[in-house]
C-alpha positions in Angstrom: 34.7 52.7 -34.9 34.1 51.4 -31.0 34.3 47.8 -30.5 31.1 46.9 -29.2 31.9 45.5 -25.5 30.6 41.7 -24.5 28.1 41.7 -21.8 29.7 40.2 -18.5 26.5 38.0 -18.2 27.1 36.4 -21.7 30.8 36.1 -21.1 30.2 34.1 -17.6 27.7 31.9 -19.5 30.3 31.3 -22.8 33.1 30.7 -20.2 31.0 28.0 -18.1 29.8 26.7 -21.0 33.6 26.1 -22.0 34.6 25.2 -18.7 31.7 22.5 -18.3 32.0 20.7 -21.4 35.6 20.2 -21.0 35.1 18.5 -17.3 32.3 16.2 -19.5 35.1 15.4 -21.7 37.2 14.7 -19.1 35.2 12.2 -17.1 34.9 10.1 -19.8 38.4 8.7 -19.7 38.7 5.7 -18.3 41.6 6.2 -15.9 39.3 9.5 -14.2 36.2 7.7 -14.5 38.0 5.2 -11.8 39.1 8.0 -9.6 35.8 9.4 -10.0 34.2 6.1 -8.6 36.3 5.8 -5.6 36.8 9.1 -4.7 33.2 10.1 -4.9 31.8 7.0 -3.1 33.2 7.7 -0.1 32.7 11.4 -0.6 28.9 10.6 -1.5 28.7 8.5 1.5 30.1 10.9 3.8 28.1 13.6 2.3 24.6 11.4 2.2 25.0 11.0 6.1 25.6 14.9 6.7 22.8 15.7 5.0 20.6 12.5 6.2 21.5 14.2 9.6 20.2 17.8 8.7 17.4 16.9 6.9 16.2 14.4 9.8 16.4 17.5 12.0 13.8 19.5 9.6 10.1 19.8 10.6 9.0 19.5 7.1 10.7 16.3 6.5 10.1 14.6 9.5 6.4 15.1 8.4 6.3 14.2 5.0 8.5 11.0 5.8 5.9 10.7 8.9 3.4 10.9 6.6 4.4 8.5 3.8 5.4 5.6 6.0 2.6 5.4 8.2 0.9 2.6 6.1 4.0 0.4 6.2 3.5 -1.4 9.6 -0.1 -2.0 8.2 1.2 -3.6 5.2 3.5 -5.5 6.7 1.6 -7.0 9.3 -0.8 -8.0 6.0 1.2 -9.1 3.4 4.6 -10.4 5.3 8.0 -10.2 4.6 11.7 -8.1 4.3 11.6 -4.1 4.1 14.0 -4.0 1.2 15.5 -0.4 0.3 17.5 0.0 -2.9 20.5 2.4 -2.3 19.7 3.0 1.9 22.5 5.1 2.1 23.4 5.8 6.0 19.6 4.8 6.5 17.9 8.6 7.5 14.3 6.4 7.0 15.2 3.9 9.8 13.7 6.1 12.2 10.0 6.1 10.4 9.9 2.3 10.2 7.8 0.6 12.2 9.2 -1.7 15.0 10.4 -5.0 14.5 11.3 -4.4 10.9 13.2 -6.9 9.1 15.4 -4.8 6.5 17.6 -5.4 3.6 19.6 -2.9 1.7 20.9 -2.7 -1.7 23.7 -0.4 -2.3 26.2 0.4 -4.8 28.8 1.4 -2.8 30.5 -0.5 0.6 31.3 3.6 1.9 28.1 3.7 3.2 27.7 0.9 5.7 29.8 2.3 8.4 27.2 5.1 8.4 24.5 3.2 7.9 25.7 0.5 10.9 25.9 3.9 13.2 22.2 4.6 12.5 21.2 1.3 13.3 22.8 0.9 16.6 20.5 4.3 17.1 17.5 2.8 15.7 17.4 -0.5 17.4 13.7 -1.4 16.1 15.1 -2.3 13.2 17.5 -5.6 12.4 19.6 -5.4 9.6 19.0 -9.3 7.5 21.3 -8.5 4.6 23.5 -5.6 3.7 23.7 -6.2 -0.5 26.0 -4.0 -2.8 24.4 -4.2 -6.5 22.1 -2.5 -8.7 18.8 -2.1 -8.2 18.4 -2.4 -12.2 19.0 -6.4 -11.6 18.8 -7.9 -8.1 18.1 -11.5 -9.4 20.2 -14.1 -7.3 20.3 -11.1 -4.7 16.5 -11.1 -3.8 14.4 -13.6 -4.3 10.8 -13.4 -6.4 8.1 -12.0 -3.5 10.0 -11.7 -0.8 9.5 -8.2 0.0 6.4 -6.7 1.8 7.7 -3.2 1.1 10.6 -1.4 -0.9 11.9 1.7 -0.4 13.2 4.5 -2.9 14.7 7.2 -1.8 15.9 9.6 -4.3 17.4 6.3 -6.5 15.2 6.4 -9.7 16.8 9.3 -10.9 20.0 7.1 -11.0 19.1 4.2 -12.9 16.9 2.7 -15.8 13.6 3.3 -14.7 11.9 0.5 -16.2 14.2 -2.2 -15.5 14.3 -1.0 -11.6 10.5 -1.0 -11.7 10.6 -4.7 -12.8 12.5 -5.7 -10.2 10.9 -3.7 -8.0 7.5 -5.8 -9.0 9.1 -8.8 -9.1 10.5 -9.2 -5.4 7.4 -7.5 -3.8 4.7 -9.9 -2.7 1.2 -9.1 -3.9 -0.4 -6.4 -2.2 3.3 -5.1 -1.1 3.8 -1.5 -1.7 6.5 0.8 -3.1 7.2 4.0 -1.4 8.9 6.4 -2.5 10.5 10.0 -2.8 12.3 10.8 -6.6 12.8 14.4 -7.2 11.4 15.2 -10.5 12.3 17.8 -13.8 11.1 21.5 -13.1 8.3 22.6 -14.8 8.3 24.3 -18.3 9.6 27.4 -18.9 10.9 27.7 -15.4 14.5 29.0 -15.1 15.3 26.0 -12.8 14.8 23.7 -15.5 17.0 25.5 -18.1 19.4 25.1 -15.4 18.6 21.5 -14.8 19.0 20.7 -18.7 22.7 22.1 -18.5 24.1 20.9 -15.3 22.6 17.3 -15.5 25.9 16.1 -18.3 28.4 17.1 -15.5 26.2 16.4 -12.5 25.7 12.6 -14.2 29.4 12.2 -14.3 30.0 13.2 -10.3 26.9 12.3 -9.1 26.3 8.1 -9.8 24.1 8.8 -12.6 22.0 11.2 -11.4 19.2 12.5 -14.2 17.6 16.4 -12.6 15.3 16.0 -15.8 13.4 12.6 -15.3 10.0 12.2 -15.2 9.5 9.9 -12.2 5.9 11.0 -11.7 4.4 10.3 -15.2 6.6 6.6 -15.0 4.6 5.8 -12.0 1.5 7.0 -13.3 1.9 4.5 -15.9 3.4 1.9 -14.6 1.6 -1.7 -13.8 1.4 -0.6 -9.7 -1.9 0.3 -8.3 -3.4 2.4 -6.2 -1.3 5.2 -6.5 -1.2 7.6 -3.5 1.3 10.6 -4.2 1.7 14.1 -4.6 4.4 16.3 -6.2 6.0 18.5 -3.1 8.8 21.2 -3.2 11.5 19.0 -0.4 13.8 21.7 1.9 17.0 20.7 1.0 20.2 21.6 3.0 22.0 22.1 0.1 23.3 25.3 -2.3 22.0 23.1 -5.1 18.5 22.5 -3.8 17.2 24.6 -6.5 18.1 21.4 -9.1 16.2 19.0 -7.5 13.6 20.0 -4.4 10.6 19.8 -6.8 9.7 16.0 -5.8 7.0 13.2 -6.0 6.7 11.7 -3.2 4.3 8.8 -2.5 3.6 5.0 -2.3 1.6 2.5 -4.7 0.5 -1.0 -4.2 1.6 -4.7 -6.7 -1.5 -5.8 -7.1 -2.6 -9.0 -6.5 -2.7 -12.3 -9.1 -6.5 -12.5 -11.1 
């Protein structure tokens, strides 16, 4: 009797399958997980400016980030106060804020100030107040309550617990200060792109600072206690072999409102 042959297909899926979960495994132990840390914040770092730098160069980009800042020297100028952008990176917004912008950053890593000080010295309208290294999941004793006329995420919710950030995120914007933001978001059902999502994101979690390819972003804000929600779900062009996992995006901004 003939021994009925394996697809190729199924043996490539078995084999990652294999090969994947043991790389999970592996990034759990503690001495890797510290390697992991350092090694991939200043790859991260070097990697967020390389991309900062191609996506800046994109005509799509420029005018979606054209686009969603455009309300922030308005607001500003209204409510007063810091620009405060939780995990800035090498800064590839500076360029869309408006001028004389008063900016603090909240980071997790120190790899990307070097990158981000390079911007700055490019985009002289805005003046660095404080460069912070935390998490935006608890910036008490970091930022104070209503200081911020605006805050910035960019691609960061995916990273953290979304209802803690979202607290903070209230509690150091002044009434009437917006939230802008641009969160990639799951796929939609029964897309291929979100099977793949669903089993990439254990390893991609482990490399990537925590990064979910399956959160919900858009139905979080939706909900949330912010106001006057202006936002739309996009499909970003990403530079990237892996922009299938996360171009599908909501991108937008929405407003604390104001004490009854």
């Amino acid at each position: 009797m003939e021994e009925k042959q394996v697809s190729p297909w199924l043996q490539i899926i078995m084999w990652s399958s294999i090969i994947i979960s043991f790389l999970i495994l592996l990034t759990k132990l503690p001495p890797v997980k510290g390697l992991i840390k350092k090694l991939f914040g200043e790859v991260l770092a070097w990697d967020n400016s390389k991309g900062a730098k191609a996506k800046n160069k994109n005509t799509e980009i420029i005018k979606m980030k054209k686009k969603l800042f455009e309300s922030m020297e308005g607001t500003i100028s209204k409510v007063g106060g810091y620009v405060l952008e939780i995990g800035a990176g090498s800064g590839p917004n500076l360029q869309f804020y408006p001028s004389n912008t008063k900016l603090i950053t909240v980071d997790l890593s120190e790899h990307f100030k070097e990158y981000l000080e390079e911007n700055l010295k490019k985009y002289d309208h805005v003046t660095l107040v404080k460069y912070l290294i935390g998490n935006c999941e608890d910036l008490k004793g970091l930022v104070a309550d209503e200081s911020c006329a605006c805050v910035v995420s960019s691609l960061i919710l995916c990273c953290v617990e979304q209802d803690l950030a979202l607290n903070e995120i209230m509690r150091v914007l002044k009434p009437g200060g917006k939230l802008y933001f641009i969160e990639h978001i799951v796929e939609q059902r029964g897309t291929f792109n979100r099977w793949l999502q669903k089993q990439i994101e254990p390893l991609w979690k482990a490399v990537k600072f925590n990064c979910h390819l399956t959160k919900n972003t858009d139905i979080l804000l939706k909900t949330s206690a912010f106001q006057d929600l202006h936002a739309e779900v996009v499909y970003r062009p990403t530079p990237s072999i892996f922009n299938c996992l996360f171009t599908r995006s909501f991108v937008g901004h929405c407003t604390k409102p104001y004490k009854s």
